[in-house]
PATI-74746 format. One record per residue (C-alpha): residue in one letter; y, x, z. Coordinates in steps of 0.1 Angstrom, whole numbers, plus 5000, padded with zeros to 4 digits. Last residue first. Layout:
<atom "A",<Y,X,Z>>
...
//
This chain:
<atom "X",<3836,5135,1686>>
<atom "X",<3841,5119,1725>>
<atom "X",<3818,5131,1737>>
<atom "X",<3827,5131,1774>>
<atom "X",<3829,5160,1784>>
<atom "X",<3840,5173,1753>>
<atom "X",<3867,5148,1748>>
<atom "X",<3883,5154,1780>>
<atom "X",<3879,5190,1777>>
<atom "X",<3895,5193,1742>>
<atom "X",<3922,5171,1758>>
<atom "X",<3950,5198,1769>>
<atom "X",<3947,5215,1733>>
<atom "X",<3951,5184,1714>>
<atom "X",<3974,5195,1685>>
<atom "X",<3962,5187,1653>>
<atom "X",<3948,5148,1662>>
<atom "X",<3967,5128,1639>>
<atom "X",<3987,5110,1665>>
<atom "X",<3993,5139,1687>>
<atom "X",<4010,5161,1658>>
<atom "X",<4029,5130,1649>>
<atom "X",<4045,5132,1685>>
<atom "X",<4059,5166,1675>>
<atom "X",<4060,5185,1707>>
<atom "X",<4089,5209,1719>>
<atom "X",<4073,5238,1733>>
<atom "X",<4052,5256,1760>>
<atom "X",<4019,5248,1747>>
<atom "X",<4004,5235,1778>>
<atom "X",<4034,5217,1786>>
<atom "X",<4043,5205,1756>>
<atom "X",<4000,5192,1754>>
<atom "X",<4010,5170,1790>>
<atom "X",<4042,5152,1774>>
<atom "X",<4024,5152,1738>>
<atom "X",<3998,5130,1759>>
<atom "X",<4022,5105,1773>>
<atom "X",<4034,5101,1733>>
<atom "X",<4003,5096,1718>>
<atom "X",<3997,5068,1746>>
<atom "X",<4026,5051,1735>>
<atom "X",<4012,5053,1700>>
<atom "X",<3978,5045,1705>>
<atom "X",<3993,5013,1722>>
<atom "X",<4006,5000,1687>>
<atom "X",<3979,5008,1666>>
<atom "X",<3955,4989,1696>>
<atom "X",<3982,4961,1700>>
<atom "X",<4005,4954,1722>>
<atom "X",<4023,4926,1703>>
<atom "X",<3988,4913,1689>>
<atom "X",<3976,4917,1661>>
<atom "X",<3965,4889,1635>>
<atom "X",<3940,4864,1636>>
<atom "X",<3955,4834,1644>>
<atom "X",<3937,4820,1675>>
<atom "X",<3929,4856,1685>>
<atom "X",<3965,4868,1683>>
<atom "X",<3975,4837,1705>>
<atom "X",<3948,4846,1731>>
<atom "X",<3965,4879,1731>>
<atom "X",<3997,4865,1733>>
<atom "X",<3987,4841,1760>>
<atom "X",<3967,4872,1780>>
<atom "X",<4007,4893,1778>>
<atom "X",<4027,4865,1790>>
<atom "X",<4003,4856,1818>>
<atom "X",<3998,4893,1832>>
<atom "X",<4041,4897,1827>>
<atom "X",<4047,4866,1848>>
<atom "X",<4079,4848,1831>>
<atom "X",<4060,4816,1813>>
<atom "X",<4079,4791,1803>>
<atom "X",<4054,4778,1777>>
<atom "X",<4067,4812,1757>>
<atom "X",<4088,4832,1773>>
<atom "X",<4103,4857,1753>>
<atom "X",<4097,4838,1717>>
<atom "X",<4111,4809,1735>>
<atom "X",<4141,4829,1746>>
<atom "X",<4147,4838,1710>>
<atom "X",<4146,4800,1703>>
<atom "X",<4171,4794,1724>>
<atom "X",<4198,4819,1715>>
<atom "X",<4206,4849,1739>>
<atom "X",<4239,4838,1749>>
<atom "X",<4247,4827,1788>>
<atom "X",<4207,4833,1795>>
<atom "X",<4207,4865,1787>>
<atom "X",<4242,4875,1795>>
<atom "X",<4237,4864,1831>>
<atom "X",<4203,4885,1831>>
<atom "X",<4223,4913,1824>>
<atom "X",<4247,4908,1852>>
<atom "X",<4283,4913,1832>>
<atom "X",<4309,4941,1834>>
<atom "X",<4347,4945,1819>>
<atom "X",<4353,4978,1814>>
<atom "X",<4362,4978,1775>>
<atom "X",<4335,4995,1764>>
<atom "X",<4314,4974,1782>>
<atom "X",<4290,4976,1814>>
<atom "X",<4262,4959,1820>>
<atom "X",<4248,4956,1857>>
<atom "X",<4210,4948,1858>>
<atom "X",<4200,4987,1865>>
<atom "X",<4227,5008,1848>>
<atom "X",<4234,4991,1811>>
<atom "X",<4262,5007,1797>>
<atom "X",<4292,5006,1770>>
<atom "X",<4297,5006,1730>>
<atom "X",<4278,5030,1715>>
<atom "X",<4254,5027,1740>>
<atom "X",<4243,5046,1776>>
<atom "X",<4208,5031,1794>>
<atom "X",<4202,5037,1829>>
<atom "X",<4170,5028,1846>>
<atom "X",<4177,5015,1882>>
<atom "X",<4209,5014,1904>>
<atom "X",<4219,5049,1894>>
<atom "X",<4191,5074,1880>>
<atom "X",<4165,5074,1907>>
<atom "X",<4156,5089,1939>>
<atom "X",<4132,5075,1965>>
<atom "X",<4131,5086,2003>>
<atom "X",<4124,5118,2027>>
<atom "X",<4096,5138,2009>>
<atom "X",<4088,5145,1974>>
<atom "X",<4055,5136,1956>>
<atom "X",<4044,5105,1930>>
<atom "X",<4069,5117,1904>>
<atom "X",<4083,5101,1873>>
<atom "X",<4116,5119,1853>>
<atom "X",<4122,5107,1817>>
<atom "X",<4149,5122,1798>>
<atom "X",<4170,5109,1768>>
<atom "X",<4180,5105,1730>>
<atom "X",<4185,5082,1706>>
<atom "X",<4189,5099,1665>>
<atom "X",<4167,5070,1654>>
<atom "X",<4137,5092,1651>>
<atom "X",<4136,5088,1687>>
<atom "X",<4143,5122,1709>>
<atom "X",<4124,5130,1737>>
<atom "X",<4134,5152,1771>>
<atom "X",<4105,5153,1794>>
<atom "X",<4100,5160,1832>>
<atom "X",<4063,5148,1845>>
<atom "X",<4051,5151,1887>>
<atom "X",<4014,5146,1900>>
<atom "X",<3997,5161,1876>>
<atom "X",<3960,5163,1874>>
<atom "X",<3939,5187,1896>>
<atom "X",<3938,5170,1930>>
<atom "X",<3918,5170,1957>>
<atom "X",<3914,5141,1975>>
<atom "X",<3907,5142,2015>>
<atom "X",<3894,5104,2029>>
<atom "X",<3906,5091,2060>>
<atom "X",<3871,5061,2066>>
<atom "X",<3883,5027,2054>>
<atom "X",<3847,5016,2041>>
<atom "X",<3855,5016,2010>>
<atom "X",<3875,5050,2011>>
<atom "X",<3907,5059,2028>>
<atom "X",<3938,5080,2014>>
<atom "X",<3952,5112,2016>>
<atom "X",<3961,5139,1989>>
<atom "X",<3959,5180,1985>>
<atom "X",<3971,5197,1956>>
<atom "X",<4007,5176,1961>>
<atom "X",<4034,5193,1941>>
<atom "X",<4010,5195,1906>>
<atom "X",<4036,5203,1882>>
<atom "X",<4041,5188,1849>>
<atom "X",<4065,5204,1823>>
<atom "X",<4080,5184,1789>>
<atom "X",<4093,5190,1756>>
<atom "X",<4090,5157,1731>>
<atom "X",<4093,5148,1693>>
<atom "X",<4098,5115,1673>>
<atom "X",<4099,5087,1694>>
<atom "X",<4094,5059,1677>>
<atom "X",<4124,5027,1684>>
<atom "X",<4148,5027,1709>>
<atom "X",<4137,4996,1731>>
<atom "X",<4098,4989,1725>>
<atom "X",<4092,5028,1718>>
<atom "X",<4112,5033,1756>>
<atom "X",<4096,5007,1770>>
<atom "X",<4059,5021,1760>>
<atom "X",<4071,5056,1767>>
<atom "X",<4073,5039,1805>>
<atom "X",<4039,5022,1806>>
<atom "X",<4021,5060,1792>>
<atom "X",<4042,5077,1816>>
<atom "X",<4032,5060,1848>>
<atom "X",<3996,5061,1850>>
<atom "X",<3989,5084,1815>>
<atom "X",<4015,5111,1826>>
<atom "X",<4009,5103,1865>>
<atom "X",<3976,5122,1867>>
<atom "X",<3940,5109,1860>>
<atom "X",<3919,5106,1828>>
<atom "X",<3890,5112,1842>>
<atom "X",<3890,5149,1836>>
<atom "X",<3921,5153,1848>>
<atom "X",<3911,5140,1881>>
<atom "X",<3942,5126,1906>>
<atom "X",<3938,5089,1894>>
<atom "X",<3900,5093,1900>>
<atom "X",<3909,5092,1933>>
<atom "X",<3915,5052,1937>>
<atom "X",<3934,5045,1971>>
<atom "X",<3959,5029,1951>>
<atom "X",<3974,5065,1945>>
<atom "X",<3960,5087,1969>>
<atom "X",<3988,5090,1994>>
<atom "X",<4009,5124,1990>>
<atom "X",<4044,5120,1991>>
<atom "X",<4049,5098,1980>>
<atom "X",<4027,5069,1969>>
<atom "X",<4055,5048,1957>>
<atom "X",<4089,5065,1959>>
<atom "X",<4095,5100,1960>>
<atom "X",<4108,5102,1926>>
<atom "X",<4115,5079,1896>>
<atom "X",<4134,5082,1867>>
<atom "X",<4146,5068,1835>>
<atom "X",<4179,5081,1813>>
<atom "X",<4182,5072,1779>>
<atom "X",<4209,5081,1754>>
<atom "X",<4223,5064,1720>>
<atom "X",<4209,5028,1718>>
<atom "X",<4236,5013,1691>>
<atom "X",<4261,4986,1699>>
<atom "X",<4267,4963,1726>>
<atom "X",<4263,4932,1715>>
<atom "X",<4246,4943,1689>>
<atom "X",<4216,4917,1694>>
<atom "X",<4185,4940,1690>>
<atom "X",<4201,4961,1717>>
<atom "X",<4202,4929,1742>>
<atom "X",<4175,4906,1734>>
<atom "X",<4153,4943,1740>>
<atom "X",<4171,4947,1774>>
<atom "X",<4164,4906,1781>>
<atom "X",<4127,4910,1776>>
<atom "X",<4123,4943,1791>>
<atom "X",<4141,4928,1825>>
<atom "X",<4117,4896,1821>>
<atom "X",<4082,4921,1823>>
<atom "X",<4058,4915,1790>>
<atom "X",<4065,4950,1775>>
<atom "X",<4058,4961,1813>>
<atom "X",<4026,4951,1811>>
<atom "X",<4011,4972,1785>>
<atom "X",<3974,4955,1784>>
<atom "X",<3960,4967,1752>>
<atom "X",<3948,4945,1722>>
<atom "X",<3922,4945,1698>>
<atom "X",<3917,4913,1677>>
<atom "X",<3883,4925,1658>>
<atom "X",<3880,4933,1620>>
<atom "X",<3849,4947,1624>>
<atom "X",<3855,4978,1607>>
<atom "X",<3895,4976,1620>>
<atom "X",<3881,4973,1657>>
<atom "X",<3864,5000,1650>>
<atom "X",<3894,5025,1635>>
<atom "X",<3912,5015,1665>>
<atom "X",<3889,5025,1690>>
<atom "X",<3880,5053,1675>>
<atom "X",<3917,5064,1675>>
<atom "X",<3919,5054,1707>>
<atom "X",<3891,5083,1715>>
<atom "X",<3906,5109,1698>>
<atom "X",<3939,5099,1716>>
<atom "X",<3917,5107,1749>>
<atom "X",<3912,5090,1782>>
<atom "X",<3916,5055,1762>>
<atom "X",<3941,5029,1765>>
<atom "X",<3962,5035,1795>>
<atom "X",<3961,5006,1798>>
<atom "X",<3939,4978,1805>>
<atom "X",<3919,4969,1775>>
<atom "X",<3917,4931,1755>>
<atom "X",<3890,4927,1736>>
<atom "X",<3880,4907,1707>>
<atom "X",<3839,4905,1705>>
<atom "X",<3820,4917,1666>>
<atom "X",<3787,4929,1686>>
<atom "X",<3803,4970,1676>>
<atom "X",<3834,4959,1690>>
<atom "X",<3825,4952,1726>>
<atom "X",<3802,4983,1726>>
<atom "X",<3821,5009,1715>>
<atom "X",<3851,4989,1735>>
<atom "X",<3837,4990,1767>>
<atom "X",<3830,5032,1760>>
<atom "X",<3860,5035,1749>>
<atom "X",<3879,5020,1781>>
<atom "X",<3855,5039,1805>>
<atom "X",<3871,5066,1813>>
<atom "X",<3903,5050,1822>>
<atom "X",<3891,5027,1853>>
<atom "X",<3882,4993,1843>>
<atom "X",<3902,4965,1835>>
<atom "X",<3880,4957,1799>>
<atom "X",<3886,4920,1790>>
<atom "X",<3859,4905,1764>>
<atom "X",<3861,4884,1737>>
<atom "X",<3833,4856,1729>>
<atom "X",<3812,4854,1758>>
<atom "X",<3781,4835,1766>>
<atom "X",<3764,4868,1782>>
<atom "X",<3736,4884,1769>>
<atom "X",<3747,4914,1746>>
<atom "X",<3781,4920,1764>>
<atom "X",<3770,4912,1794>>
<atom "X",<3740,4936,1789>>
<atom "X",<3763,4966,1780>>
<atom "X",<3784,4956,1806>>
<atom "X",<3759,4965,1831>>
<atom "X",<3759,4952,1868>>
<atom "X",<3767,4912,1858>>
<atom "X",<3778,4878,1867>>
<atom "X",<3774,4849,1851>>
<atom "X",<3804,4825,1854>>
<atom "X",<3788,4787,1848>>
<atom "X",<3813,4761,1831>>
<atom "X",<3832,4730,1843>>
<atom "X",<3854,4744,1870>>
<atom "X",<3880,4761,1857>>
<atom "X",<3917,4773,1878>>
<atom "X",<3912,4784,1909>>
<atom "X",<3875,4790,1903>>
<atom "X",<3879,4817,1887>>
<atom "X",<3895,4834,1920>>
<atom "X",<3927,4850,1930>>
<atom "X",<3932,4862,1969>>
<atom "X",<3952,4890,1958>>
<atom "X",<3980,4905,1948>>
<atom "X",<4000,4938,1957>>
<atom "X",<3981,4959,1929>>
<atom "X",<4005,4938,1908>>
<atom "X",<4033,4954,1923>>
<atom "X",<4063,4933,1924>>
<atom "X",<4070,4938,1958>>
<atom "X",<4051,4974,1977>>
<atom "X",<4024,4966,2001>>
<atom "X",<4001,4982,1980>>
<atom "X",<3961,4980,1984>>
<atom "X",<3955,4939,1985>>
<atom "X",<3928,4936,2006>>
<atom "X",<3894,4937,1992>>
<atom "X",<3873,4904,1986>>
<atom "X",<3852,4888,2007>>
<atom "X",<3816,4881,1996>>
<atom "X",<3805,4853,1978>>
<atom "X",<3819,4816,1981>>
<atom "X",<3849,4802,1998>>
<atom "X",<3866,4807,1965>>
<atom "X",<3845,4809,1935>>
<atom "X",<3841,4834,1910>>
<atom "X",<3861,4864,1924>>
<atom "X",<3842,4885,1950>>
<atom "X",<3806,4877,1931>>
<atom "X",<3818,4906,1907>>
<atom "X",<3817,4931,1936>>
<atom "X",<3780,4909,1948>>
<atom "X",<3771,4923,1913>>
<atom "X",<3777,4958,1914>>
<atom "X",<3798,4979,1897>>
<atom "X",<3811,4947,1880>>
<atom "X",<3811,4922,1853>>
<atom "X",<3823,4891,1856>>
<atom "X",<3808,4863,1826>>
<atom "X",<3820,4826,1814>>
<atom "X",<3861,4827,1820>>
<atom "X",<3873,4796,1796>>
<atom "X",<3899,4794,1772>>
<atom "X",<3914,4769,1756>>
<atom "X",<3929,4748,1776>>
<atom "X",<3971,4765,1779>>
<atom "X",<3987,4733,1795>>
<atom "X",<4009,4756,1821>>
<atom "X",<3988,4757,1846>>
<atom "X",<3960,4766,1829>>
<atom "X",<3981,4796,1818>>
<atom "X",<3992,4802,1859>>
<atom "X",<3949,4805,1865>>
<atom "X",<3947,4831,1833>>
<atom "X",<3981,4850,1852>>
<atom "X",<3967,4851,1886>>
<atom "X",<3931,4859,1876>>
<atom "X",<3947,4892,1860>>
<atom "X",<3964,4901,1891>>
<atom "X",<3936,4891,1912>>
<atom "X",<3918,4918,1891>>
<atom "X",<3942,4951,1896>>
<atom "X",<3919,4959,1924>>
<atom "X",<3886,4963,1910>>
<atom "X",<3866,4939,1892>>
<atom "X",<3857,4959,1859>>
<atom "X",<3846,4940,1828>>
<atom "X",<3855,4906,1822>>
<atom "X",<3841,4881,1799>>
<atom "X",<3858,4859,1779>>
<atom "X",<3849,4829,1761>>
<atom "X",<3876,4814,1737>>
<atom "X",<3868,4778,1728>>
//
């Protein structure tokens, strides 16, 4: 039996309870919930048992598909044959509780210091992205969960998401021919054009880890490595638009956020492939949402894919979830989908769980994650530097100008 205990009940956690309870659902028995850890107890109290403890938050986005649009999720939902302890200090959960692996969704600063002591009492863990504040610090990470030869995985979500499934069927297939140029984007949509994001401040402190390059960037160079391959070299600029953001505290008092971290990322990347392409994300601009076409576009050797329309060389179109299930051959889609299974919080806690049951990495693992996350902080260290950024040079540490005072203030040696 796997025994997890969860660190961090904050607002992303109904999403997580969603996808163990839609698991259980789906014959998955394995696996039992036995500790919460929170800020406070009565926060982990929220989510053990419906009808008990106090109320939970309201959901804080209104906007579909957002996981920080769910709530009303409890333990008790799906188990009720063991205890759920619940906790103040990880540290003691994690040398007290009945737990076997541990799931970190905390805020960023803190994901190293879960996993320091996850790790070190020999627990699997599964961390919310981005993973660390620092590369330094997911290198440690890493290099611990190696020592101890712990399952170490890192929540990407959008590796998990149906469209990212059927895009990856698609290049890997041939069908139409060779990834040559990305275009992804995003402005003036969600939290434009200056709402604290999620009502959580931190998000706009460099220090801890805030700004949309690790948010946002770190989930979208994580499709881009999943679709096209490495990436092998960035050039980017970040501008703060918004110095000044609103949004309401726990008690829903107007709150003023000042902000330090970046609001708005360009880059231009090249994979080691030869693919090429630009990545746009902004939480500012006024008047409406602007993106590339209908959605992400994606230009091939033989045609197009511009939001779920495909387009081939000859003209002739298909919807790309059409195509998928039209030719993508069964037992790929049950390598997609396993038991199923389309929600990306439920895919990506089964492979986990799978990893741990045999062993091995996971999809999204620690190696894999510290790359994606390399590659959202060469975005902010081209900036600083004011050149094109080899991603290697993130990886191994020589070029981490924009973190020294990350790691500094936190420790992080």
């Amino acid at each position: 039996m796997i025994q997890i205990g969860i660190v961090g009940c904050g607002r992303i956690m109904a999403a997580h309870l969603r996808g163990y309870r839609l698991l259980r659902e789906a014959g998955v028995d394995d696996f039992r919930i036995t500790a919460l850890c929170s800020l406070s107890e009565d926060e982990a109290r929220m989510y053990v048992r419906r009808g008990e403890g106090p109320p939970q938050r309201a959901a804080v986005s209104q906007f579909a598909g957002d996981p920080l649009a769910v709530a009303d999720e409890y333990v008790s939902d799906f188990q009720d044959d063991v205890e759920v302890r619940v906790y103040s200090d990880f540290r003691r959960m994690i040398a007290e509780a009945p737990i076997t692996a541990v799931n970190d969704f905390t805020s960023h600063v803190l994901h190293h210091q879960v996993a320091d002591a996850a790790l070190a009492a020999d627990k699997d863990l599964l961390t919310e992205k981005p993973m660390a504040v620092s590369v330094r610090a997911a290198r440690r990470m890493c290099e611990l969960a190696d020592a101890h030869q712990r399952v170490l995985g890192v929540f990407q979500s959008g590796r998990y998401m149906t469209r990212t499934r059927h895009l990856k069927w698609l290049f890997d297939s041939g069908r139409i021919g060779e990834l040559q140029i990305m275009l992804l984007g995003s402005v003036g949509a969600r939290w434009a054009p200056n709402s604290v994001v999620a009502d959580t401040p931190w998000r706009h402190r460099r220090v801890e880890g805030g700004g949309i390059s690790l948010d946002v960037g770190v989930h979208r160079f994580d499709l881009i490595r999943a679709l096209g391959g490495e990436i092998r070299d960035i050039q980017a600029r970040t501008a703060v638009v918004e110095p000044v953001r609103w949004g309401h505290d726990d008690q829903g008092l107007t709150q003023r956020v000042e902000c330090d971290a970046e609001d708005t990322v360009y880059a231009s990347f090249a994979a080691a492939s030869g693919m090429t392409g630009e990545l746009t994300a902004s939480w500012a601009g006024r008047g409406g949402g602007t993106m590339p076409g209908t959605g992400d576009v994606y230009y091939t050797s033989a045609g197009r894919v511009s939001g779920d329309e495909v387009t081939f060389e000859d003209g002739s179109t298909a919807n790309l979830a059409d195509l998928y299930e039209r030719e993508c051959p069964a037992e790929r889609k049950a390598r997609d989908f396993p038991l199923g299974l389309t929600d990306t919080f439920a895919l990506a806690q089964h492979e986990w769980l799978q990893a741990i049951r045999e062993r091995r990495p996971p999809e999204t693992s620690g190696r894999d994650a510290l790359s994606s996350l390399a590659c959202a902080f060469a975005s902010l260290e081209a900036d600083l530097a004011g050149r094109r950024v080899e991603v290697q040079e993130v990886v191994d540490g020589s070029l981490e100008d924009y973190q020294r005072a990350i790691n500094e203030h936190y420790g992080i040696s």
